[in-house]
N, C-alpha and C positions, 0 to 999 in steps of 0.2 A: 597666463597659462597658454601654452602654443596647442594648437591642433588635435595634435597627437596625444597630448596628456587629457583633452576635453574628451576626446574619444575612451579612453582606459576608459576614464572616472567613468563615466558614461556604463559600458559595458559590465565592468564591477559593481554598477550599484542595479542596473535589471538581469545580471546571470547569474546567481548565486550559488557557482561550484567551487568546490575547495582540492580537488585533486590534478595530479597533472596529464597531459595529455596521453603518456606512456603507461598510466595508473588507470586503463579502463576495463573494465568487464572480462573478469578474470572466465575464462570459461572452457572444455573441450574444444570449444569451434572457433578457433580465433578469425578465422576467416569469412564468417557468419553476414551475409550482410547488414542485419540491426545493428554489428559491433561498428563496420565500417560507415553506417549514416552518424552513429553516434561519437564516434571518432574526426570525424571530416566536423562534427555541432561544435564539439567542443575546442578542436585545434584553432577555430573562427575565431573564439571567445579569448582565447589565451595567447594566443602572437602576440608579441613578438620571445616570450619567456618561457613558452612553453609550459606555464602554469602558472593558474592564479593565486598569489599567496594566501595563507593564514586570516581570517578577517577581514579581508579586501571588502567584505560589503560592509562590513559593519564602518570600517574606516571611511567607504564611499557616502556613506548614510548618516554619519555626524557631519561631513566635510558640506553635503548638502544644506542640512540642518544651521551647519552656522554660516554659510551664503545667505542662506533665508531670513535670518533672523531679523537683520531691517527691517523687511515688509509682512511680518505677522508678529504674533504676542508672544510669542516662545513655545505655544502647544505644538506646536508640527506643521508641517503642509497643509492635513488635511484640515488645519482651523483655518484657512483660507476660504474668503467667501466665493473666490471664485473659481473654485471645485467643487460638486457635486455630482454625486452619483446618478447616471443616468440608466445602469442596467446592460446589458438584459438580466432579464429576470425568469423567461418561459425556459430558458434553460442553464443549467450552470456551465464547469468547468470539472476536470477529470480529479474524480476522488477515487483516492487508493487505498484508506483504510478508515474504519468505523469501531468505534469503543460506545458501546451504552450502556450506561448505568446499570449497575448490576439488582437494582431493586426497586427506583422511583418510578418507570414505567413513563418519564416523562425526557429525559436528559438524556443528549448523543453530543459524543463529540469526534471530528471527521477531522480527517490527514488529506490534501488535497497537492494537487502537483506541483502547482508553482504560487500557493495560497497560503500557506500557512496550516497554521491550526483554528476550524471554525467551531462554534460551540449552539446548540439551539437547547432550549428548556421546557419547548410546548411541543417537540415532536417532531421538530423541523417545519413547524409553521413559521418560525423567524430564526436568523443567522444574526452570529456574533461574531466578528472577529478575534481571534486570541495571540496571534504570534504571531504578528506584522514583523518586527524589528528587530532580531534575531539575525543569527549567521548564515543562516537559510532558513527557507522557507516551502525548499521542495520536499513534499513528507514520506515516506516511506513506508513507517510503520506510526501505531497510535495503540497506547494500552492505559487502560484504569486498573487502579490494583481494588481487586475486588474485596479486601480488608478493609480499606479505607478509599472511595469514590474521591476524594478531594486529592489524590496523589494520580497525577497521570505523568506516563513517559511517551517521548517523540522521536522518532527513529527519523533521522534526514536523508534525505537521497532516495530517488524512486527506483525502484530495483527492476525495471524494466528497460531494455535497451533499443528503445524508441528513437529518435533524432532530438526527439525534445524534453528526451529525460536529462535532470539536471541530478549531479552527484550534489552531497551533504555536508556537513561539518559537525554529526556525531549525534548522540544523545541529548537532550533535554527533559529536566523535570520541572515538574508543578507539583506544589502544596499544597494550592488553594483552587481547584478545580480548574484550570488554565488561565488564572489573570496572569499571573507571572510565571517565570524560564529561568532554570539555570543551566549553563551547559555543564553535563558530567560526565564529556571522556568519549572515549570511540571517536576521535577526530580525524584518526588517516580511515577511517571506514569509510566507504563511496557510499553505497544504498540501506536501506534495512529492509527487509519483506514481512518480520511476523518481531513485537516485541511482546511478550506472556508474563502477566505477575501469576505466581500460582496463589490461587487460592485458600490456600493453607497458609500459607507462610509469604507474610506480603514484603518481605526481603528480597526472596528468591527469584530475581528478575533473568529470562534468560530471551536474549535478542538474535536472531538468524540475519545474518546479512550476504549481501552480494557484490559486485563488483572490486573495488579496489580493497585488497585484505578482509574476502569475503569468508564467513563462515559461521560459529557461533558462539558468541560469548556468555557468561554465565559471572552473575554477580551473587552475593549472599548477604549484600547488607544494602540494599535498595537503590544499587546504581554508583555509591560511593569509589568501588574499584571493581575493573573488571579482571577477566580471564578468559583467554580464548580454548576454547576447548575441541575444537571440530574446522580441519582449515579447508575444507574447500565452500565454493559459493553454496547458503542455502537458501532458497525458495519459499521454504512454508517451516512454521515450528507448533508442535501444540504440547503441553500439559494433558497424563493423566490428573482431571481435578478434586479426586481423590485420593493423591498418590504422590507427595514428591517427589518419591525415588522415581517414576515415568515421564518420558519424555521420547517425542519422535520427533523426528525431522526430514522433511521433502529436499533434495537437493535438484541443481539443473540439469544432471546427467548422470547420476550415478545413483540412483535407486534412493529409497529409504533406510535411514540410522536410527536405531534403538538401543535409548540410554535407559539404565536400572539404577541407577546410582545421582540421580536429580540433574543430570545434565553433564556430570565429568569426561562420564567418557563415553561412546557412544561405540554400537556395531553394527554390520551391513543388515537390516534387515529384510528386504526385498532387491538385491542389484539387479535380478531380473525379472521384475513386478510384470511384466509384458510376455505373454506366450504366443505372440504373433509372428516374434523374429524381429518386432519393429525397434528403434531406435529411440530413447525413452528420456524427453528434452524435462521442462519446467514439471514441475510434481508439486501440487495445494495437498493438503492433508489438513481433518478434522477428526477429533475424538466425540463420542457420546456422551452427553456430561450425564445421563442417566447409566448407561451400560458402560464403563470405558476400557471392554472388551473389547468393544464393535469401533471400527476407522475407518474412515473413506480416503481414499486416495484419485486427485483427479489427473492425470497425465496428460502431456501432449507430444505425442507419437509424430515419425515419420518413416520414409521407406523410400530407399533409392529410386533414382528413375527421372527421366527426362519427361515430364518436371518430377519434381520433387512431390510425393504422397502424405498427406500428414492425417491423423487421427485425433479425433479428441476421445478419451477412454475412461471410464470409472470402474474402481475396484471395490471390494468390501472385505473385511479381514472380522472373524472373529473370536477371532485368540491374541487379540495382543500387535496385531502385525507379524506373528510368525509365518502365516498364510494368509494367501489373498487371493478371491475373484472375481473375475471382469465381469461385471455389472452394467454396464453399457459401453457398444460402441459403435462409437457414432451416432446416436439416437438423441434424438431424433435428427439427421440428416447433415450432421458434422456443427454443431454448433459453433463451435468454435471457430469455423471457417479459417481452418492455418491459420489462425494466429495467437495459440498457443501459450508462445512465448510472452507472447505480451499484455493478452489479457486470459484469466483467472481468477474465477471467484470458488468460494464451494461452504456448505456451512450446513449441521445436521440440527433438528429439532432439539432444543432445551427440555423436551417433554418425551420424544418418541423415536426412539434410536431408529428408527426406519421410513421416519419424512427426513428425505435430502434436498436440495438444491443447490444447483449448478450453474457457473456462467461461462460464458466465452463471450463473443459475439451477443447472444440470447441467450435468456435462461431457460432452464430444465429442471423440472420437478418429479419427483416420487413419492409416495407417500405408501408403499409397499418394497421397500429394499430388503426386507428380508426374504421375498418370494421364492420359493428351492426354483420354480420353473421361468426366473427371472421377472423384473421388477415394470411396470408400467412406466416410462416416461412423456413427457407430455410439454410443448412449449409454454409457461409462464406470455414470453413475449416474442414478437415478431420484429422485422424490419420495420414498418408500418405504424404499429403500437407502442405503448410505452413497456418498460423504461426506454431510454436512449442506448441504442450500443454499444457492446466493448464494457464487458462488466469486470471489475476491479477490486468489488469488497460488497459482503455481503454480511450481513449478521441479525437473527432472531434477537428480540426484543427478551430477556431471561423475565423477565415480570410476565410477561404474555405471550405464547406461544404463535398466535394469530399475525405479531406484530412482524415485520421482517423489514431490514431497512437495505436497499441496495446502491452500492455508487458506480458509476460509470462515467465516461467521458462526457456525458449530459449533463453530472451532477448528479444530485441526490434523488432517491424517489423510496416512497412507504406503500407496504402493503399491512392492512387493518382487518384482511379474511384469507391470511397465509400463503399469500401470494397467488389468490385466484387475478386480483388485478394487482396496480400501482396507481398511485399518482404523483406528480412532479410535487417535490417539498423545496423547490429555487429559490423563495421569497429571498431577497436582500443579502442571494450567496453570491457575492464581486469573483467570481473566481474563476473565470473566461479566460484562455489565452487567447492573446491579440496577436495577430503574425504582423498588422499593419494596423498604419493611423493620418491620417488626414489631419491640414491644418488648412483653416478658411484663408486666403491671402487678401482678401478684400475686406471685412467684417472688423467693424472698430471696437464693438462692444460683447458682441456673441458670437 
């Protein structure tokens, strides 16, 4: 094998994208610069073809596999004794989406960048790995069907256009609580941002995506075949979970959509959610599982000008999303620190339609959002403090209101008294990216 073919293989088996370079972040701002860092990542990865094919890694990952097989017993690499995990351990790597158990009060399972699918059963005191070996492994979205906890779906591709966001190769199911994957379809989709089983009806799976043939699909027999129903990029998707015929949707520029009809077909319903005049990019959106009158919408705004003005903003609607209002901005102190785009979390009590929580940058809590003379906000966290920066996915624990589990570019962290604190849940989460790696040139043995 000459050079050049050691090098693909190489690349195809640690960049796990499946779309082509021309197929990026379909968006109003094509001149944005995330589009163009993320453009310049991926053209690196795919020269000289201009894309990487169909399975490339799964093909790079057998072809491994039987190189190896001389020198181990046929379980894998990692039955090699001379690999083991060294950590770190005080802090993870960037998780982007959280599914927990809809009732054990013990079991989460987390979507991570370029990690897979990780599984913990005490709370996040210990990590499992679930979806090593797969067609990617960069996660998107992550949903348990709350009919049945042993059915989860995995949305691939991280919907953020970071430099080191890797696109996907579609949907995956589990049966069996994430030991095994099948893949079911959505494979020219670049990212996912939100996959929903509704509660009622655990068929009715509907997936919001972003980037290449971003928008929203809508299945009715649990992933088997899709339907695209909504074609521009979406952002955030929720279920009313009372309600099949309800459905919203956050999009990256063009307001909120309001479906009555279980996701078919959808209409404007906030295009101009903003009374500032500002310019209205990525939109997170949550429903009250007790009220699901009441939605929070979280925005991130900008405003011409040398430099460039950006806002982090929350709204409150309670009629449905017919009307909405600004409920913070900027409070406390721009959380989000411009970067909007890239990180978002947002997620309301399982108990009390008016404790919210907010991320950017830090998180932001209320526990008065319905106040007529507006709502108290308050930093959860600091630069300084935990969690780690740049929040990503946020979600209450539904068995316990107290519980709240948050993911950021840190990794994982739990709060036990409602997010008055956190603490790091990292134990034996491998899910660090490495930008670089050292090799001893002297050392015969270690």
């Amino acid at each position: 094998m000459n050079m050049q073919a050691r090098l693909l293989t190489l690349l195809l088996l640690i960049f796990p994208v499946a779309a082509s370079a021309q197929m990026i972040y379909q968006t109003a701002e094509p001149d944005m610069t995330p589009k163009k860092r993320e453009l310049y990542f991926y053209g690196m990865r795919s020269y000289p073809f201009g894309k990487i094919p169909q399975n490339a890694r799964l093909n790079a990952l057998l072809q491994s596999e039987g190189k190896m097989k001389p020198f181990h017993d046929g379980n894998g690499i990692q039955s090699l004794n001379e690999w083991k995990s060294i950590g770190p351990y005080a802090v993870g790597g960037r998780v982007t989406s959280i599914a927990v158990h809809p009732t054990d009060g013990k079991t989460v399972w987390i979507g991570t960048a370029d990690g897979g699918v990780w599984k913990s059963t005490d709370r996040g005191g210990n990590w499992t790995a679930m979806m090593d070996n797969e067609n990617a492994i960069a996660m998107g979205a992550i949903a348990v069907d709350p009919t049945n906890p042993n059915v989860l779906y995995a949305g691939t591709g991280e919907m953020s256009s970071n430099s080191d966001a890797y696109s996907g190769a579609g949907v995956f199911k589990s049966s069996d609580g994430g030991t095994s994957w099948t893949p079911i379809g959505l494979t020219s989709v670049g990212a996912f941002s939100r996959i929903a089983v509704h509660p009622k009806d655990g068929n009715l799976v509907l997936a919001a995506a972003t980037k290449n043939n971003g928008g929203v699909y809508r299945s009715e027999n649990g992933g088997a075949t899709w339907t695209r129903t909504f074609g521009f990029p979406a952002s955030d998707l929720v279920v009313n979970p009372k309600d099949v015929k309800e459905v919203w949707i956050g999009t990256m520029s063009k307001g909120i959509y309001h479906s009555l009809d279980g996701g078919k077909t959808f209409n404007p319903s906030s295009p101009d959610i903003s009374p500032f005049g500002s310019t209205v990019g990525r939109i997170s959106i949550v429903v009250s599982p007790t009220t699901p009158t009441i939605l929070y919408a979280l925005t991130s705004e900008s405003e011409d000008g040398t430099p460039v003005t950006y806002h982090a903003r929350i709204y409150r609607s309670t009629n449905s999303g017919a009307n909405w209002t600004n409920i913070n901005n900027d409070d406390p102190n721009n959380f989000m620190n411009d970067q909007g785009w890239y990180n978002q979390s947002l997620a309301v009590s399982p108990t009390n339609p008016n404790t919210v929580i907010a991320g950017g940058v830090s998180i932001v809590k209320t526990t008065n959002a319905g106040n007529v003379d507006g709502p108290d906000w308050y930093y959860i966290n600091t630069y300084a403090t935990y969690p780690h920066p740049d929040q990503h996915a946020v979600a209450f624990d539904p068995a316990n209101p107290n519980r709240i589990y948050a993911g950021c570019d840190g990794g994982m962290y739990i709060s036990e008294d409602a997010g008055q604190s956190f603490q790091s849940v990292n134990n034996n989460l491998a899910i660090t990216q490495f930008y670089a790696m050292g090799v001893n040139q002297k050392a015969t043995t270690t």
